[in-house]
C-alpha positions as CSV (number, residue, x, y, z in Angstrom):
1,X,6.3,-32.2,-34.6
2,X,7.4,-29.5,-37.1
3,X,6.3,-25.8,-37.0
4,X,6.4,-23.7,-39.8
5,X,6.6,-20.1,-39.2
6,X,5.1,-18.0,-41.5
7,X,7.2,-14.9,-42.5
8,X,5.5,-11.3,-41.7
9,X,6.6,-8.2,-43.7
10,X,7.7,-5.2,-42.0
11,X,5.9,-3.4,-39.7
12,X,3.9,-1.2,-41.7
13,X,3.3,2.6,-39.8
14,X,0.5,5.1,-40.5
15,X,0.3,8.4,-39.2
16,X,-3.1,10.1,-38.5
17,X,-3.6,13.9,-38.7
18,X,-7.1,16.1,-37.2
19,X,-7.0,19.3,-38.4
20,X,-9.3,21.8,-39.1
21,X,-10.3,24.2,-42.2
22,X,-13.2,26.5,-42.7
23,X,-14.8,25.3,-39.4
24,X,-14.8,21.4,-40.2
25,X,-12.6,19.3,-38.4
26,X,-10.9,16.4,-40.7
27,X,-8.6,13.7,-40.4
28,X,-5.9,12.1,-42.6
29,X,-4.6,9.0,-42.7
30,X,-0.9,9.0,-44.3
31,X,-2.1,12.1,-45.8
32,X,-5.1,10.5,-47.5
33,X,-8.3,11.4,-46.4
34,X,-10.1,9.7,-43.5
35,X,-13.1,11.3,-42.5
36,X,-14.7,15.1,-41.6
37,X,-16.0,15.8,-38.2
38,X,-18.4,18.5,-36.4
39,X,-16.0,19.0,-33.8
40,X,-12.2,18.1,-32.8
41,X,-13.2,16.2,-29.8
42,X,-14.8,14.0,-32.3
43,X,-12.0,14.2,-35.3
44,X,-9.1,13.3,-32.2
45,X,-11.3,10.3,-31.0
46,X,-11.6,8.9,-34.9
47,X,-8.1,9.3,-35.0
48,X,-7.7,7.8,-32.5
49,X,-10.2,4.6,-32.8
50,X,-8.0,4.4,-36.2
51,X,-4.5,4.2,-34.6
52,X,-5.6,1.3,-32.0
53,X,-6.9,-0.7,-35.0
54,X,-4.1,-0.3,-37.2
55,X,-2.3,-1.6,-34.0
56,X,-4.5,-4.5,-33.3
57,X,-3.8,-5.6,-36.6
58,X,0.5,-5.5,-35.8
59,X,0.9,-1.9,-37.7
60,X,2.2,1.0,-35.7
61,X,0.5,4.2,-35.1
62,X,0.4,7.8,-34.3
63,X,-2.1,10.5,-34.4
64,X,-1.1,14.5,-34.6
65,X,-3.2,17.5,-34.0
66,X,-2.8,20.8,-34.7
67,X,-1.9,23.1,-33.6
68,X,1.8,22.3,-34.7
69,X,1.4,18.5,-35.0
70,X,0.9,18.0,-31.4
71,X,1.3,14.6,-30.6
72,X,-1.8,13.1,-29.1
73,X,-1.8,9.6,-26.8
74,X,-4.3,7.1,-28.3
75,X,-4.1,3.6,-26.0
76,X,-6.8,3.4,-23.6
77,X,-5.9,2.9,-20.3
78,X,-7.1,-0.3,-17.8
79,X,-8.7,1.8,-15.3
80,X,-10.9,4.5,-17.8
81,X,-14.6,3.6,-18.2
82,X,-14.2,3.3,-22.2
83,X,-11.4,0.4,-21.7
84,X,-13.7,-1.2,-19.4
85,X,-16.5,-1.0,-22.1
86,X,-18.5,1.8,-20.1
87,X,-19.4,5.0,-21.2
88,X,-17.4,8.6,-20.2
């Protein structure tokens, strides 16, 4: 029996940024925009939700807020309720 591997392309890596302006949180992806939010609770978890899926998919991920481009840790962990499909 033969396999035949399929070649992958590099790793592609995308960068997502909350931020807010004139009261509206928003978020970029790669410096395109991604989405506005009422609050940065909300813009953070879009970012977020955005950086796991790019990751699912075999890309690599970041998200930054500001102030300063803080980074911000986006994998869920085991033990939280969300991970375990519950509510927080």
């Amino acid at each position: 029996m033969r396999l035949n591997l399929i070649p992958r392309g590099p790793v592609r890596s995308y960068t997502f940024r909350a931020g807010e302006r004139s009261g509206v949180w928003f978020v970029t992806k790669n410096d395109a925009f991604y989405g506005d939010y009422l609050s940065r609770g909300q813009a953070i978890e879009a970012a977020c939700f955005g950086a796991r899926t790019v990751e699912a998919k075999g890309g690599s991920a970041r998200v930054l807020t500001s102030p300063g481009d803080t980074l911000v840790g986006h994998q869920l962990v085991a033990s939280s309720p969300r991970a375990a499909g519950g509510r927080s």
